[in-house]
C-alpha positions in Angstrom: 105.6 113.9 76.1 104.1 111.7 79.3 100.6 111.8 80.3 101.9 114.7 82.7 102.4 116.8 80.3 99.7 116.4 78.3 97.3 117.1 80.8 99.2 120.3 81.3 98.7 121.4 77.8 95.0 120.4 78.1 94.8 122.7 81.7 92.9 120.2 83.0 93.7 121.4 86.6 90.3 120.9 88.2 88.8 117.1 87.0 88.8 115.0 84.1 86.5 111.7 83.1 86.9 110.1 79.3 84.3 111.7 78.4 85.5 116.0 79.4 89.3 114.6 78.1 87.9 114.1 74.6 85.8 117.0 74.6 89.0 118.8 75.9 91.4 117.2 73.9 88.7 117.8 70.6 88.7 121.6 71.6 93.1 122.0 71.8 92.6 120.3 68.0 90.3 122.7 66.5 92.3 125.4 67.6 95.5 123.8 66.9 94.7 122.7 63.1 97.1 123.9 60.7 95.8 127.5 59.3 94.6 126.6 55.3 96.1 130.1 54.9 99.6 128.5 55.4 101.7 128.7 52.0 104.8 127.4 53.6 105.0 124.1 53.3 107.4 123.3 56.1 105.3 125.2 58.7 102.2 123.5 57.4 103.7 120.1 57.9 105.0 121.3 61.4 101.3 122.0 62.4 100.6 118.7 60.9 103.3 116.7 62.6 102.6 118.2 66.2 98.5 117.5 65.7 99.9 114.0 64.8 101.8 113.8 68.0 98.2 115.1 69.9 96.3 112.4 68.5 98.8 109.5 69.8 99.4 110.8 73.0 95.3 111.1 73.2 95.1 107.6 72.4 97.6 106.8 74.9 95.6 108.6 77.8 92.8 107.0 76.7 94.4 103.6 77.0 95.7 104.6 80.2 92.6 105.4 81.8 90.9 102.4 80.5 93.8 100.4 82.1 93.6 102.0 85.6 89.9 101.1 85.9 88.1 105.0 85.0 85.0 102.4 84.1 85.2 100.3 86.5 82.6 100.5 89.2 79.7 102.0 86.2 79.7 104.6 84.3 82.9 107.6 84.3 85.0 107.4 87.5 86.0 110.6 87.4 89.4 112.2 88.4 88.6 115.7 90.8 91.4 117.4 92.2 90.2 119.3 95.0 90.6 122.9 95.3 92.4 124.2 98.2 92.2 127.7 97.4 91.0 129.3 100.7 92.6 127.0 103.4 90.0 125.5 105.7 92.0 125.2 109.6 91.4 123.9 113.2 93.2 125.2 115.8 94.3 122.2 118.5 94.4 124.9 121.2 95.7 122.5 124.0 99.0 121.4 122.0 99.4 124.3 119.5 98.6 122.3 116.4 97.9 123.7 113.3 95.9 121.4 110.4 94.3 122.5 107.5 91.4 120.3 106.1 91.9 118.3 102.5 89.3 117.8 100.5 88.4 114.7 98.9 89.4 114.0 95.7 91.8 111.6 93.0 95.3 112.1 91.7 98.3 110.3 89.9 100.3 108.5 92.4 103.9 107.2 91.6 106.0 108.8 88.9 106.8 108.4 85.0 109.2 106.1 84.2 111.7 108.3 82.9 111.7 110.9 85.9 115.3 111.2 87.2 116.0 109.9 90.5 113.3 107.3 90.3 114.8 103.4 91.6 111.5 102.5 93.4 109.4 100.1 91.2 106.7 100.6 93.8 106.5 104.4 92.0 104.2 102.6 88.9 101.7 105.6 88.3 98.3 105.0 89.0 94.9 106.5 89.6 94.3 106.9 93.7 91.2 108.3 94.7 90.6 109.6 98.2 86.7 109.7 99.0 87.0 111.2 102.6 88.1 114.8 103.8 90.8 114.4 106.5 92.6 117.4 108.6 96.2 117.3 108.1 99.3 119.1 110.5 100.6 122.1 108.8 104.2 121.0 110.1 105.5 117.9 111.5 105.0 117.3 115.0 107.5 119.4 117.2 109.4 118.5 120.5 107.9 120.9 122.2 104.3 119.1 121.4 105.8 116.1 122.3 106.6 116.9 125.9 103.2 118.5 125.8 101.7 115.2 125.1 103.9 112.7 126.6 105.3 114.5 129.9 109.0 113.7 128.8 111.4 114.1 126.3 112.7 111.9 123.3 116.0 109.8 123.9 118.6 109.2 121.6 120.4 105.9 120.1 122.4 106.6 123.8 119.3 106.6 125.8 119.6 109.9 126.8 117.4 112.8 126.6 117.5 115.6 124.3 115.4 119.0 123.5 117.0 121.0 121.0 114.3 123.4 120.5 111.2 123.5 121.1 109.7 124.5 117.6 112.5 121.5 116.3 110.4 118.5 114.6 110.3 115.8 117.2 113.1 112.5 115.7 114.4 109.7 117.5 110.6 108.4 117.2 109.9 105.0 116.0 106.5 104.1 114.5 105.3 102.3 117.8 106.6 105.5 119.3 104.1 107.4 117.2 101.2 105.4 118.3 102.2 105.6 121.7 101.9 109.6 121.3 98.9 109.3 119.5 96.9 107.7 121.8 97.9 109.7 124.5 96.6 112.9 122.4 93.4 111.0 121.6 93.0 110.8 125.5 94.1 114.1 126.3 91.5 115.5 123.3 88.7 112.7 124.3 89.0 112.0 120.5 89.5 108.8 119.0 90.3 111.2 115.4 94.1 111.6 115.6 96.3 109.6 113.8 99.1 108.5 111.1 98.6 109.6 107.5 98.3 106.6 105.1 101.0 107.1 102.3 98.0 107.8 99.7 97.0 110.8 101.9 100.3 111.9 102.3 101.2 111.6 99.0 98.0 113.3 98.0 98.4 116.1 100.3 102.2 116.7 99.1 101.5 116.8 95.6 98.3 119.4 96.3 97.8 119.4 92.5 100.9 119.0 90.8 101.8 116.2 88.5 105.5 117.4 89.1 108.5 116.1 90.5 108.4 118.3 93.4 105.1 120.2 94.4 106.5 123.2 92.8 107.9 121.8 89.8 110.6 120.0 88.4 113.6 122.5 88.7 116.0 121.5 91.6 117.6 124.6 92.1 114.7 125.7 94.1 114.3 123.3 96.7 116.5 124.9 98.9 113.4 127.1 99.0 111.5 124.4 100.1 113.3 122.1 101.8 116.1 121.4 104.4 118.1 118.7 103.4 122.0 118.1 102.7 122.2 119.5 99.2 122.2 122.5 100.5 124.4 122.9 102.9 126.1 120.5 105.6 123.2 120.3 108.1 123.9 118.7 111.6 120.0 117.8 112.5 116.9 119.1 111.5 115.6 122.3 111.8 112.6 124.7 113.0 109.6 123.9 111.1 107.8 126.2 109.3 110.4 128.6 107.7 110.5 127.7 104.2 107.8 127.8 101.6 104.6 126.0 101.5 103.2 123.7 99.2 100.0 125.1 97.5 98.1 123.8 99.9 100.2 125.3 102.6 101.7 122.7 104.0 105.2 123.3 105.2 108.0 121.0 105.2 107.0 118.3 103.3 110.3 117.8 101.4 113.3 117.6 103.6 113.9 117.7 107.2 112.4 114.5 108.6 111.6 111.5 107.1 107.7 111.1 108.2 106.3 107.9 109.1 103.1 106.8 107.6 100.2 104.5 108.9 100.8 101.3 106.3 103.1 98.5 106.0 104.6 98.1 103.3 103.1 96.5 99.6 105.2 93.2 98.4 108.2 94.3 95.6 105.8 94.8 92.7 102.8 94.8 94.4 100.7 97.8 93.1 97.0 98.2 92.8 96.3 100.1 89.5 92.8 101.5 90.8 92.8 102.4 94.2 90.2 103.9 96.5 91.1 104.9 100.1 94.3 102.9 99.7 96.0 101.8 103.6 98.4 99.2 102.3 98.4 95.6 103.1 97.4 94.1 106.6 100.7 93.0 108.0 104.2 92.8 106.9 108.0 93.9 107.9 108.4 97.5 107.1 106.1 100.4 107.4 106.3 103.6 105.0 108.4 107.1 105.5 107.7 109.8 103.0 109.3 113.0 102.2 113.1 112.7 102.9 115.1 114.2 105.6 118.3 117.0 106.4 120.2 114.2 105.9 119.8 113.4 102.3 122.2 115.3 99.9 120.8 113.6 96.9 117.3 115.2 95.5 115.9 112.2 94.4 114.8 110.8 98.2 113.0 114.5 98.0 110.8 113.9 95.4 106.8 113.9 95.6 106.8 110.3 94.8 110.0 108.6 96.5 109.1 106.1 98.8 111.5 104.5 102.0 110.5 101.8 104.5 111.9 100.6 107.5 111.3 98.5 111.2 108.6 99.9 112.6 110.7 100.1 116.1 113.9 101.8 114.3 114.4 105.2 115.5 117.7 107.8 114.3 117.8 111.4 113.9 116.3 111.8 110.2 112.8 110.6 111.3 109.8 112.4 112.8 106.2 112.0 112.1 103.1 114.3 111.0 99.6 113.9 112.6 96.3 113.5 110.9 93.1 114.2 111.9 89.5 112.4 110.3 86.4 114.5 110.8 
């Protein structure tokens, strides 16, 4: 049992400090004790053995939020996930934009050690905590938005223009590219608002709630439900957005299609702060962050919540596109 699952036995969907886990962990105890009307021995020491198991993995928890700084900055730093339940939205009527608003609030970043797929060491779980609400694109941006914003279309490796389809996520974008579109929207908007995720957001905004390996869980032969990638069948480029399922906090294509650029550079190999608060990665380096994996990938394991990729901020090819957020 990981700290995943243990706070899915203890429901704690909503928020969590030291002190609510004890008194939450105290209350699965007294209603998990084994009955003193239990003659068999062997289910009596079965009731014993799992409250056994409880206790350790309570002391674990407890060790691991010490560790990742829960007292840090005085008194409880508590862990809230926000509720999306009823899906705040802005309409960007002059490009057609959909973005729901995310709440504030903290969650596990990175993976257990022992989820499959996992190679990235930069996956270390720890405690992020995001303090500001941001507004969020419901689908990656499309090539239709991009003409809408830029006046012409993307090129290939070839130099050549190409428009698949208008409701297509746009690819062939570098991260430089990206900015470029960015802060033509920003003048096109009189904003100064739109921008890259940071890979915290994103992350955050994936996961909406779920401790899981993907968003909906950890069982693979759904994510054809969710996702366009390879595994499925032998895709030639992305596809339309918005078709599949949503993430929780209705999100669409997340996992799968494009590869999503984010705003940071990269953290040096190893490099992971334990207790972070509105994390945006280091000031310079080689490499800045994609999240999400792409049509491209057959193996599930670049499709996971928490699998990270980098690359040159000037590479562009046909697995990566780019998602837009918004601050308030």
């Amino acid at each position: 049992m990981d700290l995943r699952e243990f706070l899915k036995i203890l429901q704690l969907e909503n928020s969590f400090t030291a002190h609510s886990l004890k008194r939450a962990y105290d209350n699965y105890c007294s209603s998990h004790r084994p009955s003193p009307f239990l003659n068999n021995r062997y289910a009596e020491y079965q009731n014993r053995e799992r409250w056994e198991k409880i206790g350790s993995m309570y002391s674990k928890v407890m060790s691991f939020i010490s560790e990742n700084g829960n007292e840090k900055h005085g008194g409880h730093r508590a862990i809230k996930e926000a509720s999306q339940n009823n899906f705040e939205t802005r309409h960007i009527q002059s490009l057609g934009l959909q973005m729901t608003y995310i709440k504030p609030g903290s969650f596990l970043k990175g993976s257990p050690n022992h989820e499959s797929g996992r190679t990235d060491s930069g996956e270390k779980q720890h405690i992020v905590t995001i303090t500001k609400g941001f507004y969020l694109g419901v689908v990656p941006i499309t090539q239709f938005q991009w003409h809408k914003v830029m006046g012409t279309h993307l090129k290939d490796l070839s130099g050549n223009e190409y428009f698949s389809a208008p409701g297509h996520p746009a690819y062939y974008v570098s991260w430089h590219d990206c900015q470029d579109f960015l802060a033509n929207l920003n003048k096109m908007e009189r904003s100064a608002k739109f921008r890259l995720p940071t890979e915290a957001e994103w992350e955050y905004a994936c996961r909406a709630g779920s401790f899981d390996k993907f968003y909906y869980g950890d069982d693979e032969s759904y994510l054809g439900l969710y996702a366009w990638y390879g595994g499925i069948k032998k895709l030639q480029r992305p596809r339309e957005v918005g078709l599949l399922k949503t993430n929780p906090w209705g999100l669409s294509d997340m996992l799968g299609n494009v590869w999503e650029w984010c705003q940071d550079w990269t953290y040096q190999p190893g490099h992971i702060p334990v207790d972070s608060i509105d994390p945006s990665g280091p000031g310079s380096g080689r490499f800045k962050l994609l999240r999400g994996g792409s049509w491209h990938d057959e193996q599930t394991a670049a499709l996971r919540c928490a699998a990270r990729n980098f690359d040159d901020p000037r590479k562009r090819n046909s697995c990566i596109g780019f998602r837009v957020a918004m601050d308030i």
